[in-house]
N, CA, C and O of each residue as an XYZ file, in Angstrom:
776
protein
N      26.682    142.171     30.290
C      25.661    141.457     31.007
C      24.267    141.946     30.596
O      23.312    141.192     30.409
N      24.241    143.357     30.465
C      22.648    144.099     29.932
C      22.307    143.016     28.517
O      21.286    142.348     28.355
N      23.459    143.099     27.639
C      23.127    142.842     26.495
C      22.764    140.771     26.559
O      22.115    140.120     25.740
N      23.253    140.421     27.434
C      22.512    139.116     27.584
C      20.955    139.025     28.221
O      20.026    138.371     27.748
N      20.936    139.786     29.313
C      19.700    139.811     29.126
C      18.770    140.103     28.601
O      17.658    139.646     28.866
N      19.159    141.396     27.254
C      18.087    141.533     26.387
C      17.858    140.363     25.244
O      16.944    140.287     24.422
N      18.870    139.560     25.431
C      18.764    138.737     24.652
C      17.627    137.641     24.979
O      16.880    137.086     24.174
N      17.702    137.471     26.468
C      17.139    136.403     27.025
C      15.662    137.253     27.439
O      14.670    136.546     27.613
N      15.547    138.456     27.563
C      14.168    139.262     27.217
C      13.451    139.019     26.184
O      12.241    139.101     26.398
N      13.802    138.707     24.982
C      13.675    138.879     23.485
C      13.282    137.375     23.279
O      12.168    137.024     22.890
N      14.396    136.451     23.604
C      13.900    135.038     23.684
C      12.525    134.666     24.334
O      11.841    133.750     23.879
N      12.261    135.194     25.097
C      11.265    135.246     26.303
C       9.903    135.354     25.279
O       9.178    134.425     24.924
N       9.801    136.770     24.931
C       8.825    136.875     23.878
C       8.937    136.539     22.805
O       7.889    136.821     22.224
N       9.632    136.071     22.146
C       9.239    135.459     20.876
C       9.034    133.413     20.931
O       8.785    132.639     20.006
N       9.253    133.165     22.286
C       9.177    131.693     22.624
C       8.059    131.240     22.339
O       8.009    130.106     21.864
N       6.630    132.128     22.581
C       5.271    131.361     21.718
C       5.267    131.379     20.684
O       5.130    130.291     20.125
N       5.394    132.431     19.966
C       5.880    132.448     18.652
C       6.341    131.105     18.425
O       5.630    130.111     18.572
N       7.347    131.095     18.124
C       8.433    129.492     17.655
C       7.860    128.252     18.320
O       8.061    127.171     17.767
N       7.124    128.302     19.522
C       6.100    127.250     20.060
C       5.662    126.465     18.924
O       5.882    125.389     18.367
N       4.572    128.031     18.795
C       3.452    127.853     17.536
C       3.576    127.468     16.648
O       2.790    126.708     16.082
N       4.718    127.911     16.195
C       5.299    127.727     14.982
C       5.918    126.078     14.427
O       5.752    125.602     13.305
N       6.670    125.425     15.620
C       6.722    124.481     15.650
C       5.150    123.157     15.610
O       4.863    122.148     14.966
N       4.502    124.013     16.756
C       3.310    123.005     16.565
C       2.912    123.119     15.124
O       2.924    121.997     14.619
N       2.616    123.911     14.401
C       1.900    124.343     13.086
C       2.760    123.428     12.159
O       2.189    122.639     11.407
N       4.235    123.522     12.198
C       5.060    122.303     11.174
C       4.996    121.094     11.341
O       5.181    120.339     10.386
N       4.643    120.492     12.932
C       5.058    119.182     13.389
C       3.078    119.101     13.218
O       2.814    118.003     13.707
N       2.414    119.428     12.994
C       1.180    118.735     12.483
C       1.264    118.747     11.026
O       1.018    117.657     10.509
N       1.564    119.756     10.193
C       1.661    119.290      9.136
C       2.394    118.439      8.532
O       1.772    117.935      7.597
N       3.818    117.905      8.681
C       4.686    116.736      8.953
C       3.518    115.654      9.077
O       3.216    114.955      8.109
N       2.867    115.547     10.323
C       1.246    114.283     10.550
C       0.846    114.343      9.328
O       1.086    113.567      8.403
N       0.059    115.542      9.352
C      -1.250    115.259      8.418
C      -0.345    114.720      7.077
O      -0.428    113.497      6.967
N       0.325    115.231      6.251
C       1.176    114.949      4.757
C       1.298    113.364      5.316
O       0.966    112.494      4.511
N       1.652    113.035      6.352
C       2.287    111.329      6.837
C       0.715    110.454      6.358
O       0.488    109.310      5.964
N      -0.022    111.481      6.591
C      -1.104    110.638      6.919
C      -1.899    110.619      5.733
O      -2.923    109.937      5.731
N      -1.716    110.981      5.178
C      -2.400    111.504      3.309
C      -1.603    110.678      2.518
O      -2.057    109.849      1.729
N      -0.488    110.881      2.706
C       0.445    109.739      2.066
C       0.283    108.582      1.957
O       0.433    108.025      0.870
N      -0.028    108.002      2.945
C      -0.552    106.645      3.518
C      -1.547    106.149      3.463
O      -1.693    104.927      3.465
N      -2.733    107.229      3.385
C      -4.136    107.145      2.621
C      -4.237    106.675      1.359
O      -4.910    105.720      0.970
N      -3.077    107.857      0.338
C      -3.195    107.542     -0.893
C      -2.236    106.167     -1.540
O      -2.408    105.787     -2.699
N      -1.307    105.566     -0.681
C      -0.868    104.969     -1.023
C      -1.845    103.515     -0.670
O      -2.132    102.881     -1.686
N      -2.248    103.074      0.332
C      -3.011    102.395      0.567
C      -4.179    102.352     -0.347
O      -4.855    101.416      0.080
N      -4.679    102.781     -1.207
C      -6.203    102.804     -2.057
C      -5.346    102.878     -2.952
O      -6.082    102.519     -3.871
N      -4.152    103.097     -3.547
C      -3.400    103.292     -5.095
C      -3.175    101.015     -4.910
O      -3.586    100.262     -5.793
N      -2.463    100.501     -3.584
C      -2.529     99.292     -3.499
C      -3.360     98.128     -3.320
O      -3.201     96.912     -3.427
N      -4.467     99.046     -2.956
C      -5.546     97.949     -3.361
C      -6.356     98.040     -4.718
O      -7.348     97.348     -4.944
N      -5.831     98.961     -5.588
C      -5.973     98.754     -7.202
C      -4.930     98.340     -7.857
O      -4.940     98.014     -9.044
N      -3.918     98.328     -7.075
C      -2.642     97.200     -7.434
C      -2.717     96.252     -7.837
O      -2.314     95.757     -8.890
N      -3.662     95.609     -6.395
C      -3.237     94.619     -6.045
C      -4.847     93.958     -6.769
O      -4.948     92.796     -6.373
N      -5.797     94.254     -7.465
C      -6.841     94.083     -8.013
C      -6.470     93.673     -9.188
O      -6.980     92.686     -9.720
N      -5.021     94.777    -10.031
C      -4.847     94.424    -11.406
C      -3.630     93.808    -11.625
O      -3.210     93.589    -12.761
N      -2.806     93.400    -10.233
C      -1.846     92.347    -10.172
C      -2.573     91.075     -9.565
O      -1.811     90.412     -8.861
N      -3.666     90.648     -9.649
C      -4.774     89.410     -9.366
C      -5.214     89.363    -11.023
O      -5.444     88.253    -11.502
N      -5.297     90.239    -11.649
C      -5.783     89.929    -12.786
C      -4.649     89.401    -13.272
O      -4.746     88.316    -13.845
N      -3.647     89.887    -13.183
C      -2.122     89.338    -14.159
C      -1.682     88.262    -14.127
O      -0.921     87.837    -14.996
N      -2.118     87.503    -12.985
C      -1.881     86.368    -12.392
C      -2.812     85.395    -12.670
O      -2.567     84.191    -12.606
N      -3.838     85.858    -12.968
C      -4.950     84.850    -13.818
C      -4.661     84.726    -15.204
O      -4.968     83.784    -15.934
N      -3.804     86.161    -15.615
C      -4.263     86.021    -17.539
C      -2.545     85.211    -17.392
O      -2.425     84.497    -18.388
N      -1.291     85.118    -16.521
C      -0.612     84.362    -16.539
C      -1.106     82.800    -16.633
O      -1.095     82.026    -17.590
N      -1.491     82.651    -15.445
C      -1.684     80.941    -15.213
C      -2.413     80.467    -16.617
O      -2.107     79.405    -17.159
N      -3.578     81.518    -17.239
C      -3.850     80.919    -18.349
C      -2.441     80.926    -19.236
O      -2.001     79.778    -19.192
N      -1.659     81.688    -19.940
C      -0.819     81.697    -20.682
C       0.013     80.701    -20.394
O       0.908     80.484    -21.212
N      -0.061     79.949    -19.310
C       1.314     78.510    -19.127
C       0.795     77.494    -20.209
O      -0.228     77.234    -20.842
N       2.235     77.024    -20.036
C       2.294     75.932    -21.413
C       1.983     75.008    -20.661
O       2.919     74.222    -20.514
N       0.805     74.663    -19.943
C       0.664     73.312    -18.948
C       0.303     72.083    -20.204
O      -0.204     72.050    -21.325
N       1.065     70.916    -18.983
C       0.811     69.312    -19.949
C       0.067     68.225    -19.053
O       0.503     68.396    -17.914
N      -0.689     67.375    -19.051
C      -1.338     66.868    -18.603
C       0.355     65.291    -17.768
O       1.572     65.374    -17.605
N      -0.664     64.218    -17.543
C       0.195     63.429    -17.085
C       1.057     62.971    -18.117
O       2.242     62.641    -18.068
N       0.177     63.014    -19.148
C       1.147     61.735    -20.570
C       2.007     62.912    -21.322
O       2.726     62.756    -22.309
N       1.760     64.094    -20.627
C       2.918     64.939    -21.601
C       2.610     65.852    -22.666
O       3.449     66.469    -23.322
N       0.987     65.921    -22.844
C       0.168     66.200    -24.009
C       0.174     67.692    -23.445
O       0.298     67.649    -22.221
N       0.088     68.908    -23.893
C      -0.375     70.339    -24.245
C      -1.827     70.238    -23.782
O      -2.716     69.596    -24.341
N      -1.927     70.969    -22.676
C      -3.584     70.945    -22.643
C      -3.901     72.541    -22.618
O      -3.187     73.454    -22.203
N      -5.230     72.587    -23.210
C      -5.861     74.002    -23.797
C      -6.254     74.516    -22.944
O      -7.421     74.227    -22.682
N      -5.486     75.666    -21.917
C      -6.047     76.321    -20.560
C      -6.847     77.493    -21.318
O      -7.292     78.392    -20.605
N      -7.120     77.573    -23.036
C      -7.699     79.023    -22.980
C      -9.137     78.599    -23.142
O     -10.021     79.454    -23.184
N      -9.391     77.372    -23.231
C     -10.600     76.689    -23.285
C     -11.320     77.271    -21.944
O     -12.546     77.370    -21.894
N     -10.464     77.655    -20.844
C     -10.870     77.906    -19.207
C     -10.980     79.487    -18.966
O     -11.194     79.910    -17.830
N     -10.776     80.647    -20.433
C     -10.854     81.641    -19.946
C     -12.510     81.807    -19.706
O     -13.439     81.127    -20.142
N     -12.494     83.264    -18.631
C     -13.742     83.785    -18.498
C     -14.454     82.615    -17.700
O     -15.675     82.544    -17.558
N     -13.566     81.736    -17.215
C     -14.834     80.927    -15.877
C     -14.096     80.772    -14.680
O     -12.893     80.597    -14.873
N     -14.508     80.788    -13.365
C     -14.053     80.601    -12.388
C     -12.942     79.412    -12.446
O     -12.960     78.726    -13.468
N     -12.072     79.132    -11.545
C     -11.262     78.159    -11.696
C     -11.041     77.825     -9.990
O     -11.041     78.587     -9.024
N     -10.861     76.377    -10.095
C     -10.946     75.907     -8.888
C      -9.738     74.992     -8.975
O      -9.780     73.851     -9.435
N      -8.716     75.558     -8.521
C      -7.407     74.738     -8.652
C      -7.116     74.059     -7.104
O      -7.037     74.623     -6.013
N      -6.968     72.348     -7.534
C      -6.010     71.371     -6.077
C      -4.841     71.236     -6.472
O      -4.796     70.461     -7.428
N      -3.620     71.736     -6.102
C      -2.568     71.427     -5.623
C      -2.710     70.376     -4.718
O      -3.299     70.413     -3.637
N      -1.914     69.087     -5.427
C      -2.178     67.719     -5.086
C      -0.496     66.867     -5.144
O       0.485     67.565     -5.403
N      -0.352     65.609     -4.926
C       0.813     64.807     -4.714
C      -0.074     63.112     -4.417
O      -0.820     62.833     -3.478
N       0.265     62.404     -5.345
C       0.228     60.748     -5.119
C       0.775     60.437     -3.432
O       0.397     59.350     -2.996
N       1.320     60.991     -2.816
C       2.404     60.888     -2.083
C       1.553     61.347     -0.226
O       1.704     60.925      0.920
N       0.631     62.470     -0.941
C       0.168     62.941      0.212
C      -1.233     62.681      0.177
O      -2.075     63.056     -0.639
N      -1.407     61.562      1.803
C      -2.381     61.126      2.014
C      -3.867     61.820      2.153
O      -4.901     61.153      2.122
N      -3.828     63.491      2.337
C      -4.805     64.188      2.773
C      -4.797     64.139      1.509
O      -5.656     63.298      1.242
N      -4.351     64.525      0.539
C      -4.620     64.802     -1.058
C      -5.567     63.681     -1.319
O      -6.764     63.823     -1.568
N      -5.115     62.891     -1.263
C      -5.259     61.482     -2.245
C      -6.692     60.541     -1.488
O      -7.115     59.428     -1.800
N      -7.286     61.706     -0.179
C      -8.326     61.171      0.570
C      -9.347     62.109      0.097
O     -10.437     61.669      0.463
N      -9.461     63.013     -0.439
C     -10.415     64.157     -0.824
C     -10.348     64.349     -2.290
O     -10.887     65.304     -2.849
N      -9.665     63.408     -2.918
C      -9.945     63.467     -4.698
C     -11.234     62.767     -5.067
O     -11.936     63.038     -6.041
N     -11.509     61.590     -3.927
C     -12.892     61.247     -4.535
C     -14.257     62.257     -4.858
O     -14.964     62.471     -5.842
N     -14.182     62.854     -3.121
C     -15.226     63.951     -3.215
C     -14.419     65.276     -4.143
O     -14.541     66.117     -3.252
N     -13.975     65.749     -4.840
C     -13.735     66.608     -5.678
C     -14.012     66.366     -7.105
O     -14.493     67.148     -7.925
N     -13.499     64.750     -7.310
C     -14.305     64.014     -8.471
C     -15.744     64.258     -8.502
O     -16.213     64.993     -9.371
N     -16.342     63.805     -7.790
C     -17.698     64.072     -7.614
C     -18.345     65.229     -7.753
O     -19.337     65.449     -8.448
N     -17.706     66.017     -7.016
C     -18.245     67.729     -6.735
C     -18.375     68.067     -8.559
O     -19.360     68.423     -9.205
N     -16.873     67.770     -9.036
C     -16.638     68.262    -10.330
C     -17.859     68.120    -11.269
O     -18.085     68.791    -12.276
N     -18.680     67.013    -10.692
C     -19.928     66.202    -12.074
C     -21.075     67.090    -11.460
O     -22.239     66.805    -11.744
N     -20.677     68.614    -10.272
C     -22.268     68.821    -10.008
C     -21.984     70.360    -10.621
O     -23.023     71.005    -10.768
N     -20.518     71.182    -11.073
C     -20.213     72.243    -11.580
C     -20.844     72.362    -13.106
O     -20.903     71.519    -14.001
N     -21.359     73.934    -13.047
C     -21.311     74.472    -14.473
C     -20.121     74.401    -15.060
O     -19.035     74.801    -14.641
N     -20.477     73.695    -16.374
C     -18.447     73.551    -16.766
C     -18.583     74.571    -17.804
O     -17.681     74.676    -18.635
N     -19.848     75.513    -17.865
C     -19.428     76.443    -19.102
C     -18.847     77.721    -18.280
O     -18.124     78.525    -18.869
N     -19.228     77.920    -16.691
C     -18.773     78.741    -15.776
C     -17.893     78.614    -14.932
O     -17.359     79.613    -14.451
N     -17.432     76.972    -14.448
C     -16.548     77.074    -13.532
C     -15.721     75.938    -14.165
O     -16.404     75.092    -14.742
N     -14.000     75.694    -14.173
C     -13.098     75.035    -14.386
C     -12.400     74.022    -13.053
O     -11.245     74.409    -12.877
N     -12.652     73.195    -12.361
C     -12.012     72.451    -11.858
C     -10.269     71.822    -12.491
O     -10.083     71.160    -13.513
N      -9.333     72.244    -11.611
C      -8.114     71.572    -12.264
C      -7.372     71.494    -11.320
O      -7.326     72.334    -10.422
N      -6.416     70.077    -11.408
C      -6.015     69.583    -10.152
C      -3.871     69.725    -10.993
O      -3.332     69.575    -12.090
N      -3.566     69.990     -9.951
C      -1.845     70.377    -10.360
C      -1.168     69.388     -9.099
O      -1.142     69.382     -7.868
N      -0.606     68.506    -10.325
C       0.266     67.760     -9.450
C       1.483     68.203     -8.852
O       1.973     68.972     -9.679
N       1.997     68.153     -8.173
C       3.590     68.294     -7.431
C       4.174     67.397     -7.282
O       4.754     67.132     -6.229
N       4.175     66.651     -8.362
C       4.626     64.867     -8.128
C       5.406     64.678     -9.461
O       5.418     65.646    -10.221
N       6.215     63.273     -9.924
C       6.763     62.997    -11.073
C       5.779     62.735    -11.999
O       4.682     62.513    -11.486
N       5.834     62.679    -13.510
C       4.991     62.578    -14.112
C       4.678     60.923    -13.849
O       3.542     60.452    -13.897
N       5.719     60.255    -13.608
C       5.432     58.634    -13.337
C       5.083     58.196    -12.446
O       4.725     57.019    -12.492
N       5.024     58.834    -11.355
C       3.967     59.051    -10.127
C       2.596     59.506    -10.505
O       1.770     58.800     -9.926
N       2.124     60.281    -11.144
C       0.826     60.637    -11.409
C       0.062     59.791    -12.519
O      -1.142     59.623    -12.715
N       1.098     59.360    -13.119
C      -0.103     58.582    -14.459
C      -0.002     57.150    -13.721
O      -0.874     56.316    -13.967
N       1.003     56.856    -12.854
C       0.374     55.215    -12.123
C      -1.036     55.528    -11.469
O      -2.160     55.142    -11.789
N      -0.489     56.566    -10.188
C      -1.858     57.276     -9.911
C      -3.181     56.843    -10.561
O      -3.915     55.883    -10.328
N      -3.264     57.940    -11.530
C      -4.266     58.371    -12.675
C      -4.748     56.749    -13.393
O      -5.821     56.649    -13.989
N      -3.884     55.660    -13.247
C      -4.053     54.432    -13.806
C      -5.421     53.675    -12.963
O      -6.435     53.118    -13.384
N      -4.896     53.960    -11.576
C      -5.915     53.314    -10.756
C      -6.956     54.313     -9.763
O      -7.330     54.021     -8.627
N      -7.329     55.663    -10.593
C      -7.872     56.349     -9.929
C      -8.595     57.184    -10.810
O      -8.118     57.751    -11.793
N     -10.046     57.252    -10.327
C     -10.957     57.412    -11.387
C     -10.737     59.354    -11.286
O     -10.772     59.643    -10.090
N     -10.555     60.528    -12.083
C     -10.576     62.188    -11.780
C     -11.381     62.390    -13.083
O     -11.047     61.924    -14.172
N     -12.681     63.274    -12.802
C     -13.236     63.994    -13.804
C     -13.194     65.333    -13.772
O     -14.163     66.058    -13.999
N     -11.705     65.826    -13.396
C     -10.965     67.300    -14.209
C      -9.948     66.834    -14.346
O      -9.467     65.874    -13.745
N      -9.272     67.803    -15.591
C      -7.778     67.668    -16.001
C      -7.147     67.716    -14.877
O      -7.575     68.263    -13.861
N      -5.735     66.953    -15.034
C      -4.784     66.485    -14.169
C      -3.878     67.171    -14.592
O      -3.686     66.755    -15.734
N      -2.842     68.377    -14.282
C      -1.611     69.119    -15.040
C      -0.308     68.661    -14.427
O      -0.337     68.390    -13.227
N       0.504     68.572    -14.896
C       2.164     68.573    -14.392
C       2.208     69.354    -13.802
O       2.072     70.481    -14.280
N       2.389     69.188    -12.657
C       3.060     70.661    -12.191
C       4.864     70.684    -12.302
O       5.667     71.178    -13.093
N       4.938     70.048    -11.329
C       6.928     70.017    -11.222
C       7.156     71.440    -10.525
O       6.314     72.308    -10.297
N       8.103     71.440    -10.335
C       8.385     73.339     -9.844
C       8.077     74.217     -9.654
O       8.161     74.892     -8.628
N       7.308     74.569    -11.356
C       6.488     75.301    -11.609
C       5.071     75.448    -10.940
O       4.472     76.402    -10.444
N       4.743     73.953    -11.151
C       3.319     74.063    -10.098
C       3.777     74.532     -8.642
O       2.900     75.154     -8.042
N       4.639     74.405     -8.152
C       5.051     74.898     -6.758
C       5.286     76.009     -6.609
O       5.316     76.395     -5.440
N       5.575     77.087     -7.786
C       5.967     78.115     -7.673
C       4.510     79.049     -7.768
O       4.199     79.967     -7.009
N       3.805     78.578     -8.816
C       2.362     78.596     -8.651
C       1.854     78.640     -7.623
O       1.549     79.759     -7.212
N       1.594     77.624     -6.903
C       0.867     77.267     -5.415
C       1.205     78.667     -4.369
O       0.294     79.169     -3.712
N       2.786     79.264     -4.316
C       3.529     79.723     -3.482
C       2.929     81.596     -4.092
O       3.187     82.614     -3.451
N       2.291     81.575     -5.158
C       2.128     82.950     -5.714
C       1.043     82.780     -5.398
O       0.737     83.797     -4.774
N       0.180     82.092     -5.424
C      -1.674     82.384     -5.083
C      -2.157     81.932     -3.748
O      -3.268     81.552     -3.379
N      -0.395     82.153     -2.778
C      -1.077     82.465     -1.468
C      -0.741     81.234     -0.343
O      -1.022     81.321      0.852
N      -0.126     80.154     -0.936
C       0.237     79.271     -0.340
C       2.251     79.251      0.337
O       3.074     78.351      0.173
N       2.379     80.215      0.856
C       3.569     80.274      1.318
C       4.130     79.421      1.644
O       5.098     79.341      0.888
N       4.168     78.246      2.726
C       4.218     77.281      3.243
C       4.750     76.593      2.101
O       5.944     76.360      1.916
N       3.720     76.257      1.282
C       4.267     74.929     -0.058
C       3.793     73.559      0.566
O       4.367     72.522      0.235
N       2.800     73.550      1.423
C       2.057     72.248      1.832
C       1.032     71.999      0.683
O       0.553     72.675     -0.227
N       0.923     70.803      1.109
C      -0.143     70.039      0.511
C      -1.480     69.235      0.858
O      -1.317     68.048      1.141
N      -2.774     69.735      0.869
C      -3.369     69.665     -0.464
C      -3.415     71.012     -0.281
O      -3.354     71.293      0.916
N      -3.516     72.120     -1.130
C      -4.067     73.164     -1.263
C      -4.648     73.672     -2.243
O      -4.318     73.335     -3.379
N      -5.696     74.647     -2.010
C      -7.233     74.829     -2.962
C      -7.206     76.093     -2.912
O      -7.319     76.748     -1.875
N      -7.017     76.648     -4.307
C      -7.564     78.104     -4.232
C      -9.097     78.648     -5.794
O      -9.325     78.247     -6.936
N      -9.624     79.532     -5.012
C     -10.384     79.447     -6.113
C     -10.501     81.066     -6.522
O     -10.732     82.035     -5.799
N     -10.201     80.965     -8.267
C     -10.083     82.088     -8.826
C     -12.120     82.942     -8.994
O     -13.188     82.592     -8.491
N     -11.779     83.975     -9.838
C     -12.893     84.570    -10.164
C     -12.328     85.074    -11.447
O     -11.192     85.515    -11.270
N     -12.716     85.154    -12.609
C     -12.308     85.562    -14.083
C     -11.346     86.764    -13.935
O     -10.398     87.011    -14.681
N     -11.753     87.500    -12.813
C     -10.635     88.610    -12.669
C      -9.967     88.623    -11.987
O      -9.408     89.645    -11.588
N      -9.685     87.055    -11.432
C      -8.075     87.048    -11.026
C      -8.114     87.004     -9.013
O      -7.243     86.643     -8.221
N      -9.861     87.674     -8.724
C      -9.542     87.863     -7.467
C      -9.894     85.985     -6.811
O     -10.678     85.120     -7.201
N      -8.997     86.019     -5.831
C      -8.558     85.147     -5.014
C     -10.718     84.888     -4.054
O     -11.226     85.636     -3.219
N     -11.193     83.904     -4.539
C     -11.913     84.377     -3.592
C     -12.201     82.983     -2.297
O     -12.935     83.084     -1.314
N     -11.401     81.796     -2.685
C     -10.870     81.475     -1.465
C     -10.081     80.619     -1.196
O     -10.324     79.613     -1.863
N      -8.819     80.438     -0.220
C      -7.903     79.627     -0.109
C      -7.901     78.735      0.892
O      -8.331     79.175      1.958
N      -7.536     77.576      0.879
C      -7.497     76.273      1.370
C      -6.464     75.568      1.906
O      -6.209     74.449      1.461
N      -5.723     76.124      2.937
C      -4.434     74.339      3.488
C      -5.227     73.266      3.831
O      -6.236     73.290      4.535
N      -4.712     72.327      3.294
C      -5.722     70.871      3.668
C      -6.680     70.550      2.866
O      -7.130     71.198      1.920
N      -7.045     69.335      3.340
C      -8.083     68.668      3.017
C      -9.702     69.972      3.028
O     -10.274     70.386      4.037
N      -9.994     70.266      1.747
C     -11.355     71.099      1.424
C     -12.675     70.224      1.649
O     -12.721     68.996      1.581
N     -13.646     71.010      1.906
C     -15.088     69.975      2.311
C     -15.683     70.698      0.889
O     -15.447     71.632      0.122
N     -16.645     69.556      1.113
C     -17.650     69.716     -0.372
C     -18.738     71.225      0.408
O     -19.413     71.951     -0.321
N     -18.674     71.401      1.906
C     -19.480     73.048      2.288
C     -18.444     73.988      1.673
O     -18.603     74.886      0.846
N     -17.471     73.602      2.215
C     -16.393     75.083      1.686
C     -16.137     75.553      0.340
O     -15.827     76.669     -0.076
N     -16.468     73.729     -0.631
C     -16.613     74.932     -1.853
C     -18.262     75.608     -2.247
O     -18.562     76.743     -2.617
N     -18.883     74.742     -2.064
C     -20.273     75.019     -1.690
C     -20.624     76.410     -1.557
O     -21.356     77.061     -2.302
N     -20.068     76.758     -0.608
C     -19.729     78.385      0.136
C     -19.700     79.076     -0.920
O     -20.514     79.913     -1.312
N     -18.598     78.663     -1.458
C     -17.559     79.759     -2.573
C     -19.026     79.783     -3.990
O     -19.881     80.634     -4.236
N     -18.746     78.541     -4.576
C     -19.454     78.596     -5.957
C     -20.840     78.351     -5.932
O     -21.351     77.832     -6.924
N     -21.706     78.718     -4.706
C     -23.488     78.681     -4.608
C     -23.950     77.417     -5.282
O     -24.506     77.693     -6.346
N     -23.923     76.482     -5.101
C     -24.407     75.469     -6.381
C     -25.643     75.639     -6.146
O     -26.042     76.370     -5.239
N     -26.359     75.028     -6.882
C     -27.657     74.598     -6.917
C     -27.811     73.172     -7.028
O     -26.702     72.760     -7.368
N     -28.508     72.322     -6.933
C     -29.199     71.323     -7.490
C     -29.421     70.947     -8.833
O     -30.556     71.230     -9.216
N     -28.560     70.295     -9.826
C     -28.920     70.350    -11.504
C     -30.341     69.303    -11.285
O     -31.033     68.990    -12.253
């Protein structure tokens, strides 16, 4: 019985001890949690800066074709902003805001900014379209691909119309469900008055 209680004597005093000791591990456990998370967070937003670039020098590298099937020259579009509609013959908000985008298109620097509209439609859907509908930017196929597109630069959903607008390095600088106003791009690309 003596020898239990020296045990439980002994426990007694060394209990701050191991307190301490515990507090001293279970903050450092925090702080490492929390450094970790620091550095991982600022390592992902340079990630995610030079996975925006990859995604620009991609979309340029697609083999995109216009309505009639022709190869069109996306490297003609490096180094300028790009203002892509994800569009459909089919969908009425689309097909109500191509006039004013036509338009907008004739007030852009075209040596700085690229207007281009990606169909999600058949190609024989878009060139009837395109037959009776005046667009002054290229018109691309999309098919799938344009959908898979749309769904990588932020459009999860996969609705339609949607507008995103690049910056040469890829960053996203703004996205659109719906029908876009001639302020919102306004906003984005400062125009001026030619």
């Amino acid at each position: 019985m003596s020898e239990e209680i020296n045990k439980k004597s002994i426990l007694k005093k060394k209990f701050p001890l191991l307190l301490m000791l515990s507090l001293i591990g279970l903050g450092s456990l925090l702080l490492g949690i929390g450094a970790s998370y620091w550095l991982s967070s600022n390592s992902s937003q340079s990630s995610s800066a030079s996975s925006q670039a990859a995604i620009y020098q991609e979309f340029m590298a697609v083999d995109w074709k216009n309505e009639t099937g022709e190869n069109v020259n996306s490297q003609a579009w490096k180094n300028k902003i790009l203002v892509i509609n994800f569009w459909a013959s089919w969908c009425p908000p689309c097909v109500e805001e191509m006039p004013m985008l036509s338009a907008f298109n004739q007030k852009l620097d075209n040596n700085t900014v690229q207007m281009i509209g990606i169909g999600i439609d058949s190609p024989s859907n878009l060139r009837q379209f395109l037959q009776n509908t005046t667009v002054t930017y290229p018109i691309l196929l999309g098919g799938l691909e344009g959908s898979n597109w749309m769904k990588r630069l932020g459009n999860s959903q996969g609705a339609l119309p949607y507008t995103v607008i690049l910056n040469p390095d890829g960053k996203i600088l703004l996205t659109k469900l719906g029908k876009i106003t001639e302020k919102e791009l306004e906003s984005v690309l400062l125009l001026k008055d030619k």
